[in-house]
VOFI-546383 format. One record per residue: z, x, y of N, C-alpha, C, CB in turn. Coordinates in pm, whole numbers, plus 50000, padded with zeros to 5 digits. Glycine has a CB too. Layout:
<sites>
ZXYZXYZXYZXY...
</sites>
This chain:
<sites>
851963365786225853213368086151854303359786217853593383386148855183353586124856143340786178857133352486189856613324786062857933345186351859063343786386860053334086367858953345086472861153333686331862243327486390863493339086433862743315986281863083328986613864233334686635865693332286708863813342186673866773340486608868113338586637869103343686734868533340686551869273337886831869813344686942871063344586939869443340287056872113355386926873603354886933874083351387040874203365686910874873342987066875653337587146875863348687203876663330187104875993348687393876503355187482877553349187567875583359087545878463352787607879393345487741878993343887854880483351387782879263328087915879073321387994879453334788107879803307387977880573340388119880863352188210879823362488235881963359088161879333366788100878413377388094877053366788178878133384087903876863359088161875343350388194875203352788331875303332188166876293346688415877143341388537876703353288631878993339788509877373368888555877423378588605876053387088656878153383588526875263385188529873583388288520872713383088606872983383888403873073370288621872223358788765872803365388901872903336988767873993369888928874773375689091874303388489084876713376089115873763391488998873183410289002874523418688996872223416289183875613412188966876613422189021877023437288883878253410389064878123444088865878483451288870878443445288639879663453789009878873440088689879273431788515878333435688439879253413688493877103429188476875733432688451875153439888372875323436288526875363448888421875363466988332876133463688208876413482988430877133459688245878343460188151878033452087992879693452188239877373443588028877653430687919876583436087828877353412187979876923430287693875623437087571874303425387596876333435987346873673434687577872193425787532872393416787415870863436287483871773402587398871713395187309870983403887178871053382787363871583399887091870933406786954870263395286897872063413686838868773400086876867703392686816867783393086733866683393586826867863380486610867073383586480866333381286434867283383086407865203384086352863953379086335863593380886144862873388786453863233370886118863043372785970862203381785902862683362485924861193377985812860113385785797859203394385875859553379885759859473389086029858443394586115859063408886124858193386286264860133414486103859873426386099861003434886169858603427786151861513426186293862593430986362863973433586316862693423786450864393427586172865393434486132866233445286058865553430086119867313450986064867223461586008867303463185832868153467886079865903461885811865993456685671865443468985570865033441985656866103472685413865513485585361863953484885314866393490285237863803477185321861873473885319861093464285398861363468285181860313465085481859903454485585859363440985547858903459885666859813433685603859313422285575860113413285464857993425185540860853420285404861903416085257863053418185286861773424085117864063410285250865423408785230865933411485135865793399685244866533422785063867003431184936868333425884963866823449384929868803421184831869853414084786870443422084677869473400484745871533424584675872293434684523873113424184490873413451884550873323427984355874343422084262874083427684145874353407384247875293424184045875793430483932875283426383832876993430183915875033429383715874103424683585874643429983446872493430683600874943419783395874943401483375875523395783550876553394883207874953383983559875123379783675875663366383586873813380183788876873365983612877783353883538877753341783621879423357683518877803334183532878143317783638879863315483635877243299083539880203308783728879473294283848878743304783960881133280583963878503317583963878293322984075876443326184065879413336584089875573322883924874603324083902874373317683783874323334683918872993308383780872663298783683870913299983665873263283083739871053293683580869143294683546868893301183404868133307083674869333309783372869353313783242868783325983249868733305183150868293333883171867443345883161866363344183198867293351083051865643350383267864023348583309862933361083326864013341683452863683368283397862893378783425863733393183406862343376483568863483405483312864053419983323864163422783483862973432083242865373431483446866483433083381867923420383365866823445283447867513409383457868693401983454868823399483308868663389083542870233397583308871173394083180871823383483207872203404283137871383370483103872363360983123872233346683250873533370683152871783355783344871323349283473869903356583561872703349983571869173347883574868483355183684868703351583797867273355283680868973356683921869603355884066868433353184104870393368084143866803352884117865883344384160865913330484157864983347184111866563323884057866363308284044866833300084134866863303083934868273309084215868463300184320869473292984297867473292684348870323292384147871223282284085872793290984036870283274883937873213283384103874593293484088875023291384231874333312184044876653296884268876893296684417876623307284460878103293784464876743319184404876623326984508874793330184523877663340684478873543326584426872423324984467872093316684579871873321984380872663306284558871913296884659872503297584786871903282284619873713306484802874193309484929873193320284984875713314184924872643328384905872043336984952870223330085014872203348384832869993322584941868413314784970868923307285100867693301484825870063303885171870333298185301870123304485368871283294185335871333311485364870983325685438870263327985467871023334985410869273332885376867613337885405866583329085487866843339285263866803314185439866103303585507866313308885680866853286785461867263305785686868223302285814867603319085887870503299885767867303331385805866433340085924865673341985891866643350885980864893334585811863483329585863862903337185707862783337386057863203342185558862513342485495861823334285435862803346985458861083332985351860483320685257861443331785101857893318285258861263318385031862393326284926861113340484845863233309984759860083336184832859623346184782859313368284838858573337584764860253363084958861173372485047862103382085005861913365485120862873374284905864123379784844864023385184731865053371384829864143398384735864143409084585865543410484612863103426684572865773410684450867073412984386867233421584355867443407984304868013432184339868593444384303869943446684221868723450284416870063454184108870853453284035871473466284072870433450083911872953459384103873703474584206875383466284123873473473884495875753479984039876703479383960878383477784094876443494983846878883461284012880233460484137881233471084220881273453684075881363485784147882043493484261881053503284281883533499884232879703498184305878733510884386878953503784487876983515184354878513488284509878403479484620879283483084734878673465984579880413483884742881173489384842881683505184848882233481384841880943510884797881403525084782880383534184881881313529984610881063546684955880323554585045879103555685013880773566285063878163552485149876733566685081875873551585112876713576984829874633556785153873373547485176873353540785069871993553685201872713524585125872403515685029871143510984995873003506685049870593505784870869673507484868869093486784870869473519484749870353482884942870263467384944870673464585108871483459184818870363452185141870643443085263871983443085263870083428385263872443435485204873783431785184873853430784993874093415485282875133428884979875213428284806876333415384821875973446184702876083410484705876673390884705877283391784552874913374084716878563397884521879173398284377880823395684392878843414184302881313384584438882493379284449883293392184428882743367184353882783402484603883613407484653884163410084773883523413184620886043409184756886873401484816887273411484947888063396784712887243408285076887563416185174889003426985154887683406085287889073439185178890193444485179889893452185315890583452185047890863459885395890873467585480890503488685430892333462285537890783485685305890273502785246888893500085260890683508785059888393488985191887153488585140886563487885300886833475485021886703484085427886123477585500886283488285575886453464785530886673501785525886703512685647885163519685563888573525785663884423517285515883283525185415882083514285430883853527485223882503508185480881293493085481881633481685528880833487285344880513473285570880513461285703880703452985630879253457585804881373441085621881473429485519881143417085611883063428085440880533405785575880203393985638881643383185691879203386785523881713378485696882803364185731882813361285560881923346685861883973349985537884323344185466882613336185408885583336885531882253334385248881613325285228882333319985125880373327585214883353325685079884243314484985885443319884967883693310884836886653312984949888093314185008888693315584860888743299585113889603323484838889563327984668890733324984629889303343884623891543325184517892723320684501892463333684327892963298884505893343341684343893533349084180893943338684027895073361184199893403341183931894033332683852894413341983722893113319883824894903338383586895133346283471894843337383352896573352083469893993338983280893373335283131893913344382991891653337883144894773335482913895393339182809894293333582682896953332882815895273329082601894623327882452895733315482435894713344282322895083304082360895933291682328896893297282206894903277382278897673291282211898663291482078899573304982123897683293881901899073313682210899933325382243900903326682312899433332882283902283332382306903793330182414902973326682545905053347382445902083341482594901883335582742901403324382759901113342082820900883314682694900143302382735901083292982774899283296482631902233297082775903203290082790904263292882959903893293282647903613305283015904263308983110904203304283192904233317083136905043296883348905063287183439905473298383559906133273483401905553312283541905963317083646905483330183692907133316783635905393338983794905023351283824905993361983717905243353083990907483362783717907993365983662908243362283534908503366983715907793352183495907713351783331906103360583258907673331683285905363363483331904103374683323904573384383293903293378383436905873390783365905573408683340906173412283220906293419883460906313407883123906673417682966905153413182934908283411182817904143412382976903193408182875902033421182920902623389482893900523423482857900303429382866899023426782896900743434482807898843427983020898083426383149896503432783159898993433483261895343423983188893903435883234893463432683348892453435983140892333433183388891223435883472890233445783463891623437583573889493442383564888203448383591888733459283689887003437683653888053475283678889003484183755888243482583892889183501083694888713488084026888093481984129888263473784244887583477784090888803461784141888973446084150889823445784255889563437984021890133431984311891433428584402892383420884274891003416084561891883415884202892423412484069893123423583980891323407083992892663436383958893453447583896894493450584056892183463383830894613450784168895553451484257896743444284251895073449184354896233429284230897153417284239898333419584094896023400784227897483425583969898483428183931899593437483953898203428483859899153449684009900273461984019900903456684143899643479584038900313450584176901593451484357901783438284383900823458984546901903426384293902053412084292902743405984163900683406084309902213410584058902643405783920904043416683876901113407283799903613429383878904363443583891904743445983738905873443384002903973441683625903613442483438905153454083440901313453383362905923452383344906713465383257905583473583183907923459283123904573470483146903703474983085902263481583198903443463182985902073489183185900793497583276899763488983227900413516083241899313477483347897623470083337896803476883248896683470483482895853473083202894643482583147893243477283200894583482682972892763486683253891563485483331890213489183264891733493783448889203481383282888073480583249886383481083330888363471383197885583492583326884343495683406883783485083419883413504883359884003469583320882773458183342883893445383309881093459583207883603429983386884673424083292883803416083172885773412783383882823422383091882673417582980883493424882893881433416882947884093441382921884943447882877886313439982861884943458582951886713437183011887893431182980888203415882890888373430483105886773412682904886933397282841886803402882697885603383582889886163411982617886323416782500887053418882451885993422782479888083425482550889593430382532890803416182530889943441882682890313404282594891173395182551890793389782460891503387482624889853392082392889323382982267889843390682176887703380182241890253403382149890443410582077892103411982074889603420982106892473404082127894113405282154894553419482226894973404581997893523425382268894373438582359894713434982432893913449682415895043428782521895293425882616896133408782597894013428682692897043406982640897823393682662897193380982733899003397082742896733387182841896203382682982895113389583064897263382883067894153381083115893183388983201893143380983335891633390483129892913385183421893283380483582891623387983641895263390683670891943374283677890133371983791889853360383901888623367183676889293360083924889113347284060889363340683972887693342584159889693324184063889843313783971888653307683890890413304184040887223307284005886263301783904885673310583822885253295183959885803322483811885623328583679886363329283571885443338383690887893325183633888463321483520888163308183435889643321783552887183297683519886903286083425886083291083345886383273583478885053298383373884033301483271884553309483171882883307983325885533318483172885693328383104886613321882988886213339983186887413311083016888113302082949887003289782847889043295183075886323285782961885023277682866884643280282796884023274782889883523293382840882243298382757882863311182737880613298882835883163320182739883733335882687884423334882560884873343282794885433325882595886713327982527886683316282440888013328782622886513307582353886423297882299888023291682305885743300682171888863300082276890213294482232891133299682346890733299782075890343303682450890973308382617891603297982676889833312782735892843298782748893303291382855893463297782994894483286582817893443289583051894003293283192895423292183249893343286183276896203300983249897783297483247897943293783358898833307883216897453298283443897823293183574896883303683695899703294283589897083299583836896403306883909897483307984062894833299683919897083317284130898273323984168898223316584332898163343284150898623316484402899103314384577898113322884648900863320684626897593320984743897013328184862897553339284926896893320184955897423352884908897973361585000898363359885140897273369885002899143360185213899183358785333897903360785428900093365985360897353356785491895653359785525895233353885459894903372285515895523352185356894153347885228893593358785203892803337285269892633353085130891833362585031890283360985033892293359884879889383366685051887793358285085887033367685043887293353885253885813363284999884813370484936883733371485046884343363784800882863386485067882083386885185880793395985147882963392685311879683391885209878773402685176879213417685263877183396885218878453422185152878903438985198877673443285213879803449785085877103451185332876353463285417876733472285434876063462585523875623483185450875863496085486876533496185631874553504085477877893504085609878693505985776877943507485896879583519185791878533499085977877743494286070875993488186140878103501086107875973483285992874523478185983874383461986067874113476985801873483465486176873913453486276873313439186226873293456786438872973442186061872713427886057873433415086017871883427385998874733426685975875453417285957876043405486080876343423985896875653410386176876083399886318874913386686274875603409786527873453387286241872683379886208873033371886049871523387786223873843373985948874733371985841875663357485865875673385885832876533363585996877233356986021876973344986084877833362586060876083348986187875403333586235874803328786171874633331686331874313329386025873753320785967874813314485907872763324885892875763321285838876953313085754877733304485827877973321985688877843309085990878353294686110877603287386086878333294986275876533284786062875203273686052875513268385944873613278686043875573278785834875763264085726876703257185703875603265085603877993261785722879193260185749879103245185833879783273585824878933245485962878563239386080877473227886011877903251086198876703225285929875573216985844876543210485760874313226085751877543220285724877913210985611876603214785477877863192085681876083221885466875473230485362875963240785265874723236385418877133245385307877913257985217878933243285166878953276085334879263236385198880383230285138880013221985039881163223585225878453216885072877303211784951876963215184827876223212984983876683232884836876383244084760877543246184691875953255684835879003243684765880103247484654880643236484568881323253584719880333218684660880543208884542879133209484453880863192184603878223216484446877583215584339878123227184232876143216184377878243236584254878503249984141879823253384167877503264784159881103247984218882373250684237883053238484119882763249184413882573225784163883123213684168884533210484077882033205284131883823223983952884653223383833886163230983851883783230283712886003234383994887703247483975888613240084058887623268084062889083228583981890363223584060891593220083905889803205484181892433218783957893363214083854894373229283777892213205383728894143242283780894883250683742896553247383798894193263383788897473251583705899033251983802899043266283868900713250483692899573266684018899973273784105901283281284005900283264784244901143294883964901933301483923902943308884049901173309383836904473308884069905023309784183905863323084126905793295584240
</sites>
């Protein structure tokens, strides 16, 4: 049975200290091993890497088409999409072979919500917050987010150039979201947002004119403008929160694999492989105006 194995960086101090026998010694953590398939990690079925995400699994974040029940729209096996093929690195990098990786269909606010999981980590362009991160372990940054808002052509808002030219209009999202947040405590609507359990809901709801505006990451706002919405625009997309804003895998609280997560995403990062993966299935999200 194959190993690879990943040794977390320790300090030169801690090393130093371990060779003099001294007092430190005791003190310093043991290197944390990780090991792929062979067995050593803390994984919900041995030998496999359980992956969650949401279904329909929408692009740029999943591509390939329909293939196998239950996926809708996308199957997250093919590997095509960004946030798939971030996940087949990943996996490479501790040592699965892709036929390793079962997918699991885990609806977007179970993924970070209390209570055992029945996945590794879950990969559904969701965005670090500090509520969410007191209930569950989230990975490092694998992609740096910017909010955006998708109207309807020919409509007043398609015309709006500003944060404050938004709020008489009448605002959605997905409930949950950092996108349903950004509106109440960023945009601040005269009108109460209207929130939706799925955003094929909310994208229904802008096709249907309920809604003025719908607000989502930016590259879902290309698709949702492309392919959703036929006669959709993108009015604009919003500034970086202070910190920023980043999308991370999410684990069960304090699940130590996420330390093994992270050193893989330094690796690809560090390869120049994640930045590969995003000029292939990103390439298309540049050019929106910065709404101020």
């Amino acid at each position: 049975m194959r190993k690879i194995l990943i040794l977390l960086a320790v300090s030169a101090v801690a090393i130093v200290a371990a060779t003099l026998g001294g007092r430190e010694s005791t003190a310093a953590a043991a290197p944390v091993t990780c090991a792929g398939a062979g067995g050593e990690l803390n994984l919900v079925r041995a030998g496999k890497l359980t992956v969650g995400t949401d279904n329909p699994a929408f692009p740029p974040w999943f591509g390939g088409g329909e293939k196998t029940k239950p996926w809708k729209l996308n199957d997250p096996n093919s590997g095509k999409g960004f946030e798939s093929a971030v996940t087949y690195a990943v996996a490479q990098y501790l040592g699965f072979q892709r036929t390793d990786v079962i997918w699991t269909y885990t609806p977007f606010n179970r993924s970070f919500a209390p209570g055992r999981k029945a996945f590794d980590f879950d990969i559904n362009q969701i965005s670090f917050t500090p509520a969410r991160a007191r209930v569950v372990s989230f990975s490092n940054s694998y992609y740096d987010v910017n909010q955006a808002i998708v109207g309807l052509r020919g409509r007043p808002i398609a015309s709006v150039r500003s944060i404050n030219g938004l709020r008489r209009y009448k605002l959605g999202a997905q409930l949950g979201t950092t996108s349903y947040q950004f509106i109440a405590r960023t945009i601040k609507p005269s009108q109460s947002p209207a929130v939706y359990d799925t955003n094929d809901a909310a994208v229904a709801a802008l096709k249907a004119r309920q809604i003025d505006g719908l607000v989502v990451d930016l590259p879902t706002a290309f698709y949702v403008s492309a392919v959703q919405v036929p006669n959709g625009k993108i009015v604009g997309q919003f500034a970086a929160p202070p910190g920023g804003e980043h999308f991370g895998m999410v684990f069960q609280k304090g699940n130590p694999l996420v330390r093994c997560v992270n050193q893989a995403l330094a690796r690809i990062k560090l390869t120049g492989q994640l930045k590969r993966i995003q000029q292939t299935w990103l390439a298309r999200v540049t050019g929106a105006p910065i709404l101020r």
